[in-house]
N, C-alpha and C positions, 0 to 999 in steps of 0.2 A: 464857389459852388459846393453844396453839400454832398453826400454819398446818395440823398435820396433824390435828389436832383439829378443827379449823373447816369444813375440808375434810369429815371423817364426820360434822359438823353437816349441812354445808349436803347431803351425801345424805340424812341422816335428816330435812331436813323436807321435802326432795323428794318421799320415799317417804311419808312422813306425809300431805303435804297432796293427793298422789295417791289415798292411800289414803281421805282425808276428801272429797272431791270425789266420790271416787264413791260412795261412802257416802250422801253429800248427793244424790247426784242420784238414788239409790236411795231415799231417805227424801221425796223430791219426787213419784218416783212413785208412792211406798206410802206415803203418812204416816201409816197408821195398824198399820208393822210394827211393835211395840212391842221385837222383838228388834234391830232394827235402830237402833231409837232407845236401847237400850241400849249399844250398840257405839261408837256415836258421841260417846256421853258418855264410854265409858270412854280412848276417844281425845283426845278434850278433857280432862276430868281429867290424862291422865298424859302427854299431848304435852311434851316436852323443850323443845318453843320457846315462845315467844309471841303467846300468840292473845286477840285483844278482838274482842267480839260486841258492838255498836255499833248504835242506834237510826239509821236512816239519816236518820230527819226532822228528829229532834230533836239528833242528834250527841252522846247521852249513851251511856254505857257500861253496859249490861247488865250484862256477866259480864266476867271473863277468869279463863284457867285459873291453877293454882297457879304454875307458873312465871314467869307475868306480872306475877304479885303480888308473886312473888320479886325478879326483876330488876329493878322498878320500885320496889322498897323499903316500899310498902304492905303493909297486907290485902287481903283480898278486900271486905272487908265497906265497907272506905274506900273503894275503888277502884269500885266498883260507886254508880250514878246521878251518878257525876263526868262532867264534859264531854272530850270528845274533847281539844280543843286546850289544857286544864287538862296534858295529858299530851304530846301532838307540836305541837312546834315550829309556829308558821307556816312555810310554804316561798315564796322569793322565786324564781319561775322564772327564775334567769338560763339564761342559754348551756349552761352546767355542767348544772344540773339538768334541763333541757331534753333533754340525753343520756342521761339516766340514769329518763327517766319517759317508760310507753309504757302500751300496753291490748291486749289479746291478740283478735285477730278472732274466734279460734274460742269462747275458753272465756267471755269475757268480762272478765277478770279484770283490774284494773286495777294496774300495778306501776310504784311510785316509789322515790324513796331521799328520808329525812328524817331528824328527830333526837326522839329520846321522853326525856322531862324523868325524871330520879331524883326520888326524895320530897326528898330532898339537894341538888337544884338540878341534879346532874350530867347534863350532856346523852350521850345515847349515838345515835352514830351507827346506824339501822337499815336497812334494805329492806323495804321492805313490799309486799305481795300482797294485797290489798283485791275483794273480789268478792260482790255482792248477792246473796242467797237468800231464801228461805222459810223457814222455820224455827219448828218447832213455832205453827204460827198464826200469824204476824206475817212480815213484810219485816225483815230483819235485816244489816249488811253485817259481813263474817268476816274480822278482820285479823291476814293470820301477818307478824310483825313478826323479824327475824334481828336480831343483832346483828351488827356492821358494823365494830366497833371496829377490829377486827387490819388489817383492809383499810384501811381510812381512814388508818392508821398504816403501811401499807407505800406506798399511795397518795401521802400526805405524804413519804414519806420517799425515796421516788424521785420526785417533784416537788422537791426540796430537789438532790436529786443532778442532776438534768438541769439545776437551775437552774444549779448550781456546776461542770458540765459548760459550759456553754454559756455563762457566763463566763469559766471558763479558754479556751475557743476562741475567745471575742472578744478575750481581753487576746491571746494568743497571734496570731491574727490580725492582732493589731493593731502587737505585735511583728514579726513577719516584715514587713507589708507594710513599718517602721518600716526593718527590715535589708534591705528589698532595696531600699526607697530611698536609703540609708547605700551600700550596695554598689554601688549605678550611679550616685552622684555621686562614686565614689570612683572607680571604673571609667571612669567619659565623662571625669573629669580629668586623668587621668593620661596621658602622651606616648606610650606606648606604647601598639601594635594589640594588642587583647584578642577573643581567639575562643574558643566553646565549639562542640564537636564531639560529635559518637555515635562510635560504634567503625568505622562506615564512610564515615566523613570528612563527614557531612551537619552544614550549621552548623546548630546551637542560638543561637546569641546572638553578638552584635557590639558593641562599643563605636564611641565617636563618633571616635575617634581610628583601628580601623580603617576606618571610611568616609571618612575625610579622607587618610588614606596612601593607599588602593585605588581610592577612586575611585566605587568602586561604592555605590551607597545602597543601607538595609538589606534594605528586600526584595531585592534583584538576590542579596546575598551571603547571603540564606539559602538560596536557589533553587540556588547553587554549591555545586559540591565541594568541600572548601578545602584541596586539594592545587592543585588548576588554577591558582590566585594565585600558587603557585613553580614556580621550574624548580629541579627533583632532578632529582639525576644518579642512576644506578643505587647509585653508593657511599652515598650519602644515604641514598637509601630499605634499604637494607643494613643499615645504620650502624640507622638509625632501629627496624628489626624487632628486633637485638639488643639494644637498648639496653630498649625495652618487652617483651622478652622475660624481663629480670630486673627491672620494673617502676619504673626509673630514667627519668628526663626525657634527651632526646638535646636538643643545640643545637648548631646550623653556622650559616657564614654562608654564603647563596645569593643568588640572584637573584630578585627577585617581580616581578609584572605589574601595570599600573594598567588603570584599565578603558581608557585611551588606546592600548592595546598599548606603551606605553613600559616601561622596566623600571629597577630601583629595588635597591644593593647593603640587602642586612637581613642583620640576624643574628635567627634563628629560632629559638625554642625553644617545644617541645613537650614537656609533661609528663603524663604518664597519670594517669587519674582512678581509682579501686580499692575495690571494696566492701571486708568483713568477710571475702570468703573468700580476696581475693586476688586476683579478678578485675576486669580493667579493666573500666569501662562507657560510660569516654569521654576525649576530653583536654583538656586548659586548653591555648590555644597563646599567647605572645606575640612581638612581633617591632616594628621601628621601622627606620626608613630613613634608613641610616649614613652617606650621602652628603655630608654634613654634614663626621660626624667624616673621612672621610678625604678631604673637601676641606681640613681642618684640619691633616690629618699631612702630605696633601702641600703646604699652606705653609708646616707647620715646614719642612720636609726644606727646602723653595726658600728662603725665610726664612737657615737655617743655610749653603745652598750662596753665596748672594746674602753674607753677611757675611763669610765666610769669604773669598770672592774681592775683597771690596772692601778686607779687612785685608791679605789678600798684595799686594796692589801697593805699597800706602803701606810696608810691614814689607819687603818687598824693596829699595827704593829705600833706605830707612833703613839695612837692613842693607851694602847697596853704596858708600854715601858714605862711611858708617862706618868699612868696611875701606880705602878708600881713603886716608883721614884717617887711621886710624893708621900703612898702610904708605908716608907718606911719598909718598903716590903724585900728590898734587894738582897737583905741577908747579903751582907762581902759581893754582891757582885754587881754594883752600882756601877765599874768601870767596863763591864760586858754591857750591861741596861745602855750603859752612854753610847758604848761604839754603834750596837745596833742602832739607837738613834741616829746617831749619824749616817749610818750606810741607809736607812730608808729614807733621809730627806734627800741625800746623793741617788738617791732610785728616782726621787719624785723631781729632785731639779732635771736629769736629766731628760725626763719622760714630759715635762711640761719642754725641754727646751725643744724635744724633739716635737711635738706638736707647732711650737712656735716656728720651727724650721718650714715643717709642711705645709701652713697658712702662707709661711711667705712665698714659696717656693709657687701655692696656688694662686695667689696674686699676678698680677701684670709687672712687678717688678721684684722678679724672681732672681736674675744676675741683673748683678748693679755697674760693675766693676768691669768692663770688655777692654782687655788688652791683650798684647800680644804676649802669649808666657810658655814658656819651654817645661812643658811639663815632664819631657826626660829628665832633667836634673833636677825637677822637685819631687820627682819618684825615688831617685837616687836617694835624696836627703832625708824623706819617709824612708826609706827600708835602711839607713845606718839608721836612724832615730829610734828605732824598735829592737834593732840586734839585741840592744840588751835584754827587754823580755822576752823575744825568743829563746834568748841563753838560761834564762831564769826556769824555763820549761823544757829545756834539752834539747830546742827546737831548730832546724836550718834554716835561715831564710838568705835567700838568693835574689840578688836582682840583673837581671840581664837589657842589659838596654843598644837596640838597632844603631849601626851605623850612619848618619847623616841622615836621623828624625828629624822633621821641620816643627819650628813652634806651633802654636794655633791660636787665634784667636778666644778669647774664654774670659772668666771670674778664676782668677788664681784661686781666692779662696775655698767657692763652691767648689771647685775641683778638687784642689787638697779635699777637702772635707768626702766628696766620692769616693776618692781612692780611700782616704783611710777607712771607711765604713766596710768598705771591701778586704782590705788588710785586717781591719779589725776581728773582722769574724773567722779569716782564716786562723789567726792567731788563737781564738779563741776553741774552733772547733776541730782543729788539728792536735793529733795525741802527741803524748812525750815521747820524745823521739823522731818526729813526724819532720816532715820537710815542706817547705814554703814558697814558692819561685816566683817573680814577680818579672813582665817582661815589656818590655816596650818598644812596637815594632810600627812602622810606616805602609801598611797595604796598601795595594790598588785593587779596589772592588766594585763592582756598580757602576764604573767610569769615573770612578772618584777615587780622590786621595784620602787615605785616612790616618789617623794618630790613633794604635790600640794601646790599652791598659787591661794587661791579662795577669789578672792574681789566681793562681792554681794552687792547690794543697792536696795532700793523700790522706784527708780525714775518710770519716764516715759514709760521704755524699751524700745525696737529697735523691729521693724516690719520686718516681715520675709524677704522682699523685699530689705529692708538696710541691714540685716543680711547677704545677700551673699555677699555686695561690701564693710561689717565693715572693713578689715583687706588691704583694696586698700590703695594706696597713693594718699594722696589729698581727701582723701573721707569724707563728712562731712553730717550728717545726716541733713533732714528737720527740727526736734529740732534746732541744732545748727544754722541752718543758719536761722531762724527765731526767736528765742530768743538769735542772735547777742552775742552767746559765742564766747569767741577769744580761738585761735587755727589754725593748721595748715593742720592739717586733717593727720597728719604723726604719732601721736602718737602709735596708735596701730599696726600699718606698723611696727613701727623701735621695739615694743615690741618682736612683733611675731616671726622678725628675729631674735632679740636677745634668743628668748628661742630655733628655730629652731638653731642657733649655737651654743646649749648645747646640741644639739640630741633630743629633745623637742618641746611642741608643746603649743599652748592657745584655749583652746575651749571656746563656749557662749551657755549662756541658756536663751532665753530670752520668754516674749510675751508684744506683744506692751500695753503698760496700766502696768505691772507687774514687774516691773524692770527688773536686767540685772544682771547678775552674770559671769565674766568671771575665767578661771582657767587657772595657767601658769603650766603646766608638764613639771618636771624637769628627767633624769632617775639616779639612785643613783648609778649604775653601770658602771657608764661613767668614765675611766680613763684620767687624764691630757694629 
């Protein structure tokens, strides 16, 4: 039976049991209209649905009409003095049928939903409509029983569907939440400031990177415009309308603000966000602060100016003796012309070695060599190694080394090569006469064990002004470059990296007139 069938069922027992009810309650107040008790029957007899006349004390079954007998696969003749519940189901009031079972105030009528047994076993889902009368001499209860099946079956079948509905919206929920936590750990990692925008510049979302460029935490930056964060020039914002007017991303580099009022060079890029029709709805902007890189290209640039000028003087001088030497020009002093030759290729080997040193050192294999080395006794071995020049300049030098130093982890090499760079200058920039101390002690600082190397002297010292640019490449203090010391100006450069590639660092203690003491920190906890 179709839905549209079931539908003109359930009108026809509407009108049926209308029509029987008042019948009945006309046959209540006339019991003895014999045409009316004709009528009733003939309605019973040939009602299309199912109706059981039921002893209310005893719950045995009187009658039911021909249909009853039909649907329920009996006779009449069987079906008659059987018990009620030989035919429906028990009912377990859950939740469920709790909704579905009520009693009518006015009529009295009492209406459940159950299941009525086939002679076959087959349960059929029905409705039933159950209401006590009189009835030819006795109390009698009149039950119109529907069948239910198609419902029960669309019922099931969209319970099945919401079920499979409402597990795809949990997997799927569970998906998304799954990508937007994939998308903001992808997001918060990444260097770059990540903004999402509406069409009229209001933020939507921030990453943790830009809170850390700007300054600003996230609520401040969503409460902001996020034009306010740069300074555009009129060309920008120009540039900008055109560019999102053919629905293309525009990027420049400007200027942005921190929440300090400080300001920050970025390169900017904004790209538009665009339904299906082609309209924008918002833009993805990123950006990051290049200060960086172009403190970077201006130390290539100083870097390549700084090389450049220190190969023209050695390559000048070279090219000068040169020509002199072949045109005959030495007059007696071809073995002065020679030497100078030789001290300016000795300038330029070691100013290329020292370049060579700083590439490697900038590289990812900067120490080659990690083992365990006791750098107290290679400091010992450096400060006898040198006595002699010291004494050559009337100089003291002293090494003082701690009790029960631990080795360290490290490049023997690179390390010798630190310390000497360090030795080397006090040697150099300490007067005759002057004294030298070199010491090697075990701190605890920081929570950490450490290895120092503190080469101190009573030269001239370094003024606080040269103190910030000591540790630059190419840097070479006013001393040097006016008492005409040879050097490269790399020295302390290629030290400091070498002790920063043991986890380490070199600090200076100086005051101009007072000497200079610097210290290589080494950490004893550094594994190979």
């Amino acid at each position: 039976m179709n839905g549209l069938e079931n539908q003109q069922s359930d009108r026809n027992l509407h009108n049926e049991i209308g029509m029987l009810r008042q019948r009945i309650a006309e046959l209540e107040a006339n019991q003895t209209g014999q045409a009316s008790t004709n009528y009733a029957d003939f309605l019973f007899e040939n009602s299309g649905e199912t109706i059981l006349i039921i002893d209310p004390y005893t719950m045995k079954i009187l009658d039911v009409n021909p249909n009853a007998a039909r649907r329920l696969g009996y006779r009449r003749s069987e079906i008659r003095q059987m018990s009620l519940d030989e035919i429906e189901m028990p009912r377990l009031l859950n939740a469920e049928d709790a909704e579905t079972t009520w009693q009518s105030s006015v009529s009295g009528t009492y209406f459940y939903e159950g299941q009525y047994r086939h002679k076959d076993g087959t349960l059929i889902p029905v409705e039933v409509s159950s209401r006590l009368v009189y009835w030819e001499g006795q109390d009698v209860l009149i039950n119109f029983a529907r069948d239910i099946r198609w419902r029960k079956e669309a019922e099931l079948a969209l319970r099945q569907v919401n079920s499979t509905l409402e597990k795809q919206v949990r997997e799927r929920t569970v998906e998304l939440a799954a990508e937007k936590e994939k998308l903001e750990a992808v997001l918060g990692s990444i260097v770059e400031a990540i903004a999402m925008t509406d069409t009229e510049q209001r933020i939507l979302y921030v990453n943790k990177a830009f809170v850390s460029i700007t300054g600003f935490n996230q609520a401040e930056a969503l409460t902001t415009r996020f034009d306010s964060f740069f300074d555009l020039s009129a060309q920008d914002r120009q540039a900008q309308a055109d560019a999102f007017a053919l629905g293309i991303a525009w990027s420049g580099e400007v200027k942005g603000w921190r929440k300090d009022g400080r300001t920050y060079p970025t390169i900017l890029t904004i790209v538009p966000i665009q339904n299906d029709t082609g309209q924008i709805t918002g833009y993805v902007t990123s950006h990051q602060d290049i200060s960086r890189f172009q403190a970077l290209d201006k130390a290539q640039y100083s870097f390549i100016n700084n090389v450049t000028h220190q190969l023209r003087t050695p390559l000048t001088n070279i090219k000068l003796y040169t020509e002199l030497l072949e045109g005959g020009l030495a007059n007696g002093k071809s073995q002065h012309y020679l030497h100078v030759l030789a001290s300016q290729a000795e300038r330029l080997e070691h100013l290329v070695q020292d370049i060579l040193e700083l590439a490697s050192l900038d590289s990812s294999n900067n120490v080659l060599a990690w083992r365990e080395t006791d750098v107290a006794e290679m400091v010992f071995q450096m400060c006898e190694g040198n006595q002699v020049r010291a004494h050559q300049r009337q100089q003291t030098l002293r090494c003082y080394i701690e009790e029960g130093v631990p080795p360290v982890t490290g490049d023997p090499a690179r390390l010798r090569q630190a310390v000497g760079e360090l030795l080397d200058n006090a040697l150099a920039y300490t007067p005759t006469g002057g004294h030298i101390q070199v010491e090697v002690a075990a701190p605890f600082e920081d929570k950490r064990q450490w290895l120092t190397v503190t080469v101190s002297d009573d030269g001239p010292g370094i003024s606080e002004e040269e103190q910030k640019h000591i540790f630059e490449r190419f840097f070479r203090g006013a001393l040097a470059e006016q008492g005409q010391l040879s050097g490269t100006g790399l020295g302390l450069c290629i030290s400091q990296q070498i002790a920063q590639a043991h986890h380490g660092h070199i600090t200076l203690h100086s005051k101009s007139g007072s000497g200079a003491s610097f210290t290589i920190w080494l950490p004893v906890d550094v594994p190979g």
